[in-house]
C-alpha positions as a Markdown table, in Angstrom:
| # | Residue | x | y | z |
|---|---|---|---|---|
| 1 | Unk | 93.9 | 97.4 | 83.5 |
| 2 | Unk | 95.7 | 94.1 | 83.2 |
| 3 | Unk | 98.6 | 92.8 | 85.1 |
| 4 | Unk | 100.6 | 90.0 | 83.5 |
| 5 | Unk | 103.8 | 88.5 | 85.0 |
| 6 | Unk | 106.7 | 87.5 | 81.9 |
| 7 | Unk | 109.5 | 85.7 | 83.1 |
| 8 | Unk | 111.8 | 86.0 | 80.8 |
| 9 | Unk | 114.0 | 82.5 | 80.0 |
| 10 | Unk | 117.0 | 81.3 | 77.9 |
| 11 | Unk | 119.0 | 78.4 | 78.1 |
| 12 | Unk | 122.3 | 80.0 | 76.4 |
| 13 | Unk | 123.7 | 81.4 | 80.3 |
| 14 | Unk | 127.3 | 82.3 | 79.8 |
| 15 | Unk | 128.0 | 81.8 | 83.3 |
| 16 | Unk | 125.3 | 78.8 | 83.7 |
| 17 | Unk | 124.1 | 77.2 | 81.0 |
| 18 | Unk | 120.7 | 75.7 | 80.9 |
| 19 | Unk | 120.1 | 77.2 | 84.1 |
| 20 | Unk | 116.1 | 77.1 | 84.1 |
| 21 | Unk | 116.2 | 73.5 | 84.0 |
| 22 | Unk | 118.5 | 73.5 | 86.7 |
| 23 | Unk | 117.3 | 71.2 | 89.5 |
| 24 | Unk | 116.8 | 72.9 | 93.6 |
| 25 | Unk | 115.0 | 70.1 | 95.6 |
| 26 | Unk | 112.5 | 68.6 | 93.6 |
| 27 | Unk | 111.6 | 71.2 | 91.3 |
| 28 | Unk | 113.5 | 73.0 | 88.3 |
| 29 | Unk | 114.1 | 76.6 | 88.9 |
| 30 | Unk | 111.9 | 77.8 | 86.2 |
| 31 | Unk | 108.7 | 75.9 | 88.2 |
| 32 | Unk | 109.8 | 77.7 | 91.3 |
| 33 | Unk | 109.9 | 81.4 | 89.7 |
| 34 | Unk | 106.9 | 80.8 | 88.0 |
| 35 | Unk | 104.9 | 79.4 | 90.9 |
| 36 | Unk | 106.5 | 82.9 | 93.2 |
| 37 | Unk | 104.9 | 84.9 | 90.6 |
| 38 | Unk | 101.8 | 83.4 | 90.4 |
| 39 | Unk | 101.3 | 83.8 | 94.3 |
| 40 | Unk | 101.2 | 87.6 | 93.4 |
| 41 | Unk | 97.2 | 88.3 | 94.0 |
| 42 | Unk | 97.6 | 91.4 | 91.6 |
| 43 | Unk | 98.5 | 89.2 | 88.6 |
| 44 | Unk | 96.6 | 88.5 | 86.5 |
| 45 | Unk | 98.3 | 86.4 | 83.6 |
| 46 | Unk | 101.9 | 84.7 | 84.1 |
| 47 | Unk | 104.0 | 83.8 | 81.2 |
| 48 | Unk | 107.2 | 82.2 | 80.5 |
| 49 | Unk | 108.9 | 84.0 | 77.6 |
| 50 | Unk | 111.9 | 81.5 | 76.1 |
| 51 | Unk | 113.7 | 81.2 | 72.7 |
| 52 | Unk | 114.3 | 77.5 | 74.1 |
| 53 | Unk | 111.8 | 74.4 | 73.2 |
| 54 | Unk | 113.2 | 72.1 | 76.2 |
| 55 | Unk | 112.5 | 75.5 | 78.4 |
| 56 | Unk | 108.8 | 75.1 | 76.6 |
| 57 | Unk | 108.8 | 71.6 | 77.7 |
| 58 | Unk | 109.2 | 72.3 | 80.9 |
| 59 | Unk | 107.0 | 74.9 | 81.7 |
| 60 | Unk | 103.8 | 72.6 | 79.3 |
| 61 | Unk | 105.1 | 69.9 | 82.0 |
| 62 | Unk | 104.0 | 71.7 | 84.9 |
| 63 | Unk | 100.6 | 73.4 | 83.7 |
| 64 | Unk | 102.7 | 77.2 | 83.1 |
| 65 | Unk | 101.8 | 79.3 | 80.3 |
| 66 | Unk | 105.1 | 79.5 | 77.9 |
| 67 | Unk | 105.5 | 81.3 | 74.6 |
| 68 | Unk | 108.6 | 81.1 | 72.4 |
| 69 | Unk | 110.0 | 84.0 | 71.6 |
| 70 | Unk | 112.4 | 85.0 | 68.7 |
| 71 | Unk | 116.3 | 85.6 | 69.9 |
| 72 | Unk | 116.9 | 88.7 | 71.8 |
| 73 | Unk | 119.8 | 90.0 | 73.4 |
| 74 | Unk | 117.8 | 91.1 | 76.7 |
| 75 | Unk | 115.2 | 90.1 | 79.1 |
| 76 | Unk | 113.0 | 93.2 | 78.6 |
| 77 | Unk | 112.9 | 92.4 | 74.6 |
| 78 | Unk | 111.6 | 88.9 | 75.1 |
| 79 | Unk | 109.1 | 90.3 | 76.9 |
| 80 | Unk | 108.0 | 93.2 | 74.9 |
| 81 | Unk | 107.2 | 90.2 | 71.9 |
| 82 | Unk | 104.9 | 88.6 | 74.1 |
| 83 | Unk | 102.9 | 91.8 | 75.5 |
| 84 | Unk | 102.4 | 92.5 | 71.7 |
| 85 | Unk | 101.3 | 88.9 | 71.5 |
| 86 | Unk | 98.7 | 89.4 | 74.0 |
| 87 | Unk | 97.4 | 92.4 | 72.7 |
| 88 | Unk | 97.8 | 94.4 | 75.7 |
| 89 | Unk | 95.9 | 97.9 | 76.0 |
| 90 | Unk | 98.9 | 101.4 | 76.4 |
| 91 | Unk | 98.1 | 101.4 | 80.4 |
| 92 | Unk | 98.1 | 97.9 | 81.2 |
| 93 | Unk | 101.5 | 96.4 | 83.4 |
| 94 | Unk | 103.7 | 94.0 | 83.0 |
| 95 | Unk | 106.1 | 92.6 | 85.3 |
| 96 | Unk | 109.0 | 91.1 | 84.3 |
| 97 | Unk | 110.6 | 88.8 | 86.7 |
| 98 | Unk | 114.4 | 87.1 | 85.6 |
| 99 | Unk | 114.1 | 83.6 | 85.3 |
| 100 | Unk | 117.1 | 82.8 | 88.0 |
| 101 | Unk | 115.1 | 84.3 | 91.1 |
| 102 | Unk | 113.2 | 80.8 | 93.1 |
| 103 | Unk | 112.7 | 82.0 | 96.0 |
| 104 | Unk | 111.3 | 86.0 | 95.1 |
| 105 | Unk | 108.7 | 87.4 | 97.4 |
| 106 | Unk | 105.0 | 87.6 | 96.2 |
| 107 | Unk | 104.9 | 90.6 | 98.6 |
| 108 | Unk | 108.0 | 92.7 | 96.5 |
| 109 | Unk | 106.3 | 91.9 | 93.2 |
| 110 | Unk | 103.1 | 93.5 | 94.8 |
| 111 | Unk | 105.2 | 96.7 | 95.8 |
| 112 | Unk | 106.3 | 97.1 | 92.0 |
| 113 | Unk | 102.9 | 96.7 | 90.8 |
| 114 | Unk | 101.5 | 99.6 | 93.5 |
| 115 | Unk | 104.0 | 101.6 | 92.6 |
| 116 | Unk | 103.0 | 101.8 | 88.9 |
| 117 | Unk | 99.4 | 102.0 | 89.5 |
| 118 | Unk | 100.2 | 105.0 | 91.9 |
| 119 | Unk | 103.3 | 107.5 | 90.7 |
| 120 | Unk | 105.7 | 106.0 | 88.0 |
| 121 | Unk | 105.9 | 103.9 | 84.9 |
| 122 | Unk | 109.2 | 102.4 | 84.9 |
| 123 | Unk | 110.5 | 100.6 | 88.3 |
| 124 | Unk | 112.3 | 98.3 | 89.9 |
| 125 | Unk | 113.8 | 97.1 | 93.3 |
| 126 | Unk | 116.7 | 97.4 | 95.4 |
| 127 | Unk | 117.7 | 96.0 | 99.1 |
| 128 | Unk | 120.2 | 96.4 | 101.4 |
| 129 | Unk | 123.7 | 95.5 | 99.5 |
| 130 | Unk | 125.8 | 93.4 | 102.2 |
| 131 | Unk | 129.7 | 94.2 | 102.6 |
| 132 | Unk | 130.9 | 91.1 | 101.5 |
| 133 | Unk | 128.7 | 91.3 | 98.2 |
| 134 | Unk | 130.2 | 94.7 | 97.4 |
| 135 | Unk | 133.2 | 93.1 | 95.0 |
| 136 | Unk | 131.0 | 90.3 | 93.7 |
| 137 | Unk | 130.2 | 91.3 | 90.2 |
| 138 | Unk | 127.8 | 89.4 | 89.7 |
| 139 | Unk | 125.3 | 91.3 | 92.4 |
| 140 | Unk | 124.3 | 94.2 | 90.7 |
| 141 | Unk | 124.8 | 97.4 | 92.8 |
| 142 | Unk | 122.7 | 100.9 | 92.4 |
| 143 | Unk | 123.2 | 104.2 | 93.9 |
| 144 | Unk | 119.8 | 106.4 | 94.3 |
| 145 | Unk | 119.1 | 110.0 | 94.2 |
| 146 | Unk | 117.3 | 110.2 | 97.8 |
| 147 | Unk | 115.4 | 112.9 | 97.0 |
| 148 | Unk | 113.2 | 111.5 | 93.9 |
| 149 | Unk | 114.1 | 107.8 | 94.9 |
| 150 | Unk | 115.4 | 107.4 | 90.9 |
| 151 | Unk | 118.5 | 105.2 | 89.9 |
| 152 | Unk | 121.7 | 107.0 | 89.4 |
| 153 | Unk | 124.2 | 104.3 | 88.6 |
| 154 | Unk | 123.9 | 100.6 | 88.0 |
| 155 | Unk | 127.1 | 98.7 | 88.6 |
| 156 | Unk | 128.6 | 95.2 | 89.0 |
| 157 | Unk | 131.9 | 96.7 | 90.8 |
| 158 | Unk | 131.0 | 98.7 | 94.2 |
| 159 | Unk | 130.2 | 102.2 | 93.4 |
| 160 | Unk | 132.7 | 104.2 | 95.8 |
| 161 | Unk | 131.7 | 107.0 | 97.4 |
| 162 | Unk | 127.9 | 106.5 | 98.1 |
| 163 | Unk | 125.3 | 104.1 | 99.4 |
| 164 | Unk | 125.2 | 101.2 | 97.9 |
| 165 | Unk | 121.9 | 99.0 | 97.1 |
| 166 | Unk | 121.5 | 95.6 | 96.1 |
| 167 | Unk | 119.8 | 95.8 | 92.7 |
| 168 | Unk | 116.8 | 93.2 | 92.6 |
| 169 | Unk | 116.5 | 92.4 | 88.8 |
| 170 | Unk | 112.8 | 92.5 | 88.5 |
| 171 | Unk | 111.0 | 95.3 | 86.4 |
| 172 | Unk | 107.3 | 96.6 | 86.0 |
| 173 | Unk | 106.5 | 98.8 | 83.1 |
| 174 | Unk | 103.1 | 100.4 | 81.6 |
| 175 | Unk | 103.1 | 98.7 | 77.6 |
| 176 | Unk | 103.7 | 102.1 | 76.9 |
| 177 | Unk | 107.0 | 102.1 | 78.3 |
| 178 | Unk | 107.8 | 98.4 | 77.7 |
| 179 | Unk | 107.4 | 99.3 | 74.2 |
| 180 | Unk | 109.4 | 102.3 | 74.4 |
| 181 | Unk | 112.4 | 100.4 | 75.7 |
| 182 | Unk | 112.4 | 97.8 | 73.2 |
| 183 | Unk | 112.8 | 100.7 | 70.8 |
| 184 | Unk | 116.2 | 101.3 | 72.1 |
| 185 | Unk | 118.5 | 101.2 | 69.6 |
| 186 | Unk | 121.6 | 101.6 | 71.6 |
| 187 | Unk | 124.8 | 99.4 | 71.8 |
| 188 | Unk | 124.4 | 97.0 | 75.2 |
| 189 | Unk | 127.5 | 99.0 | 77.7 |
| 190 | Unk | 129.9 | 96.6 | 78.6 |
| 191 | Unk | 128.5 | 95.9 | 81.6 |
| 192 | Unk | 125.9 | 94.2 | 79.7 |
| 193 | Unk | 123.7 | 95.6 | 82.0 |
| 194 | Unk | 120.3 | 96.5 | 80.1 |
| 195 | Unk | 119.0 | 99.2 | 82.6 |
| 196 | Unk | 122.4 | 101.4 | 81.8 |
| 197 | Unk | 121.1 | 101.5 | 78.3 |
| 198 | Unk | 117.6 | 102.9 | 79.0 |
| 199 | Unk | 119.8 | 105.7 | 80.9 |
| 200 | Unk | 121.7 | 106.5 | 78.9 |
| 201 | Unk | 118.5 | 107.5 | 76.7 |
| 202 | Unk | 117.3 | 109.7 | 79.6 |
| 203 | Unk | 114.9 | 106.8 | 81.1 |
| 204 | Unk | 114.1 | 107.6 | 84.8 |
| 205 | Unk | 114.0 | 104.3 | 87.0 |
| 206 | Unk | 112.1 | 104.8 | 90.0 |
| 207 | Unk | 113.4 | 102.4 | 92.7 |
| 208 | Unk | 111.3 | 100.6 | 95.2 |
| 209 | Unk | 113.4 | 99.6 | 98.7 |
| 210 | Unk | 112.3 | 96.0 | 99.6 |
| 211 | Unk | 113.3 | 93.8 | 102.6 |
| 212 | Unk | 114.0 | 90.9 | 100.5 |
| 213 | Unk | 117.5 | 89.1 | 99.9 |
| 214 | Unk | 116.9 | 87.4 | 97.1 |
| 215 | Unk | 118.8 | 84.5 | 96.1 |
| 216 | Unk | 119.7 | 85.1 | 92.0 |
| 217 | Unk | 121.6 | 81.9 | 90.6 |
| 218 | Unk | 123.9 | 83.5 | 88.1 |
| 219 | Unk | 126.7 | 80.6 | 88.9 |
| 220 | Unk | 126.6 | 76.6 | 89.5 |
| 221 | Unk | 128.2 | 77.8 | 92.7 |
| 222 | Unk | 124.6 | 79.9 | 93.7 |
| 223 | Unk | 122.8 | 76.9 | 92.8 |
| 224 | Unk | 124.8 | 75.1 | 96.0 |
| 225 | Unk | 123.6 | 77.8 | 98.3 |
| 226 | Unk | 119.8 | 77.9 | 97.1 |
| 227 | Unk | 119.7 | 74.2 | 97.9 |
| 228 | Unk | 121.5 | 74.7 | 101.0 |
| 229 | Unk | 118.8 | 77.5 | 101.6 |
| 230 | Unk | 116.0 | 75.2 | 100.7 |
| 231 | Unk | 116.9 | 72.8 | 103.0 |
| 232 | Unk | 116.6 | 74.7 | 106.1 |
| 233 | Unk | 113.1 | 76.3 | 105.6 |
């Protein structure tokens, strides 16, 4: 069984665009994701999937494996092109880790890949959700069943009513299942939240509780504060 890392890259960011070649300390973020990944003992392979040649650049630059990719309109699509590309076997994992995450845990991307290789094959993570992040739409929020530890809503507004997670967007998958979801056919919701689609076809997310608080640049604004929190480690 092999264990490859993707993490999927494009340059097009509504919110931040050209974000992977954005600078934090000396290093572009891309370098930074890729070298968290490849920290994870576990892994075998790690990949940078991007429909973007200066992204390719970038990643040749530094010694990371890159592969353009075709357009897609999600994360887990890009990286369902390259798992084919690789010829991976039905029960072999891939972990899909979003490009805008520099300072993600080795140890949470291990938890994802125990998990699979233990009792699901579809998961991802959560963390504690912070009270002042609860009408950020741009942290994603979840709400769990507790009993089976599944997802039961994804949102970007809080999610009244319940506890509310942090939603880390990383993902492991069996090929199996990687496969399966780039078969999904339905429209994006409006949320343009990709996990509410695989719901929405009766997909079961098994969620992993980390101590993590990852840092996710979705805004120039984030990019402040992960150079802010570069500079005091």
């Amino acid at each position: 069984m092999k264990v490859i890392g993707i993490i999927p890259a494009r340059y097009g960011s509504t919110r931040f665009p050209g974000k992977p070649l954005a600078m934090i300390g000396d290093k572009t973020m891309i370098q930074r994701v890729y070298e968290q990944v490849a920290q994870v003992k576990e892994i075998d392979e790690v990949w940078v999937a991007t429909d973007n040649e200066r992204i390719v650049e970038e990643v040749c630059s530094f010694g990371g494996c890159v592969a353009l990719t075709g357009k897609h309109w999600c994360g887990t699509d890009r990286c369902a092109e390259v798992a084919r590309e690789l010829h991976l076997k039905d029960n072999d994992i891939i972990i899909n880790v979003q490009g805008d995450m520099p300072f993600i845990q080795p140890f949470s991307i291990s938890v994802l890949i125990y998990s699979l290789q233990t009792r699901t094959d579809l998961v991802t993570l959560v963390t504690k959700c912070e009270e002042e992040e609860y009408k950020n739409p741009n942290r994603v929020k979840v709400t769990l069943n507790s009993y089976i530890e599944v997802a039961e809503k994804f949102s970007r507004a809080n999610i009244l009513g319940t506890t509310n997670y942090k939603h880390i967007g990383v993902y492991g998958y069996t090929m199996t299942t990687l496969q399966m979801l780039s078969n999904v056919k339905g429209p994006m919701p409006s949320s343009n939240l990709e996990q509410e689609r695989w719901m929405n076809e009766e997909f079961y997310i098994r969620c992993e509780y980390v101590h993590d608080d990852v840092i996710s640049i979705d805004t120039p604004e984030d990019l402040i504060r992960a150079n802010e929190y570069l500079q005091k480690q």
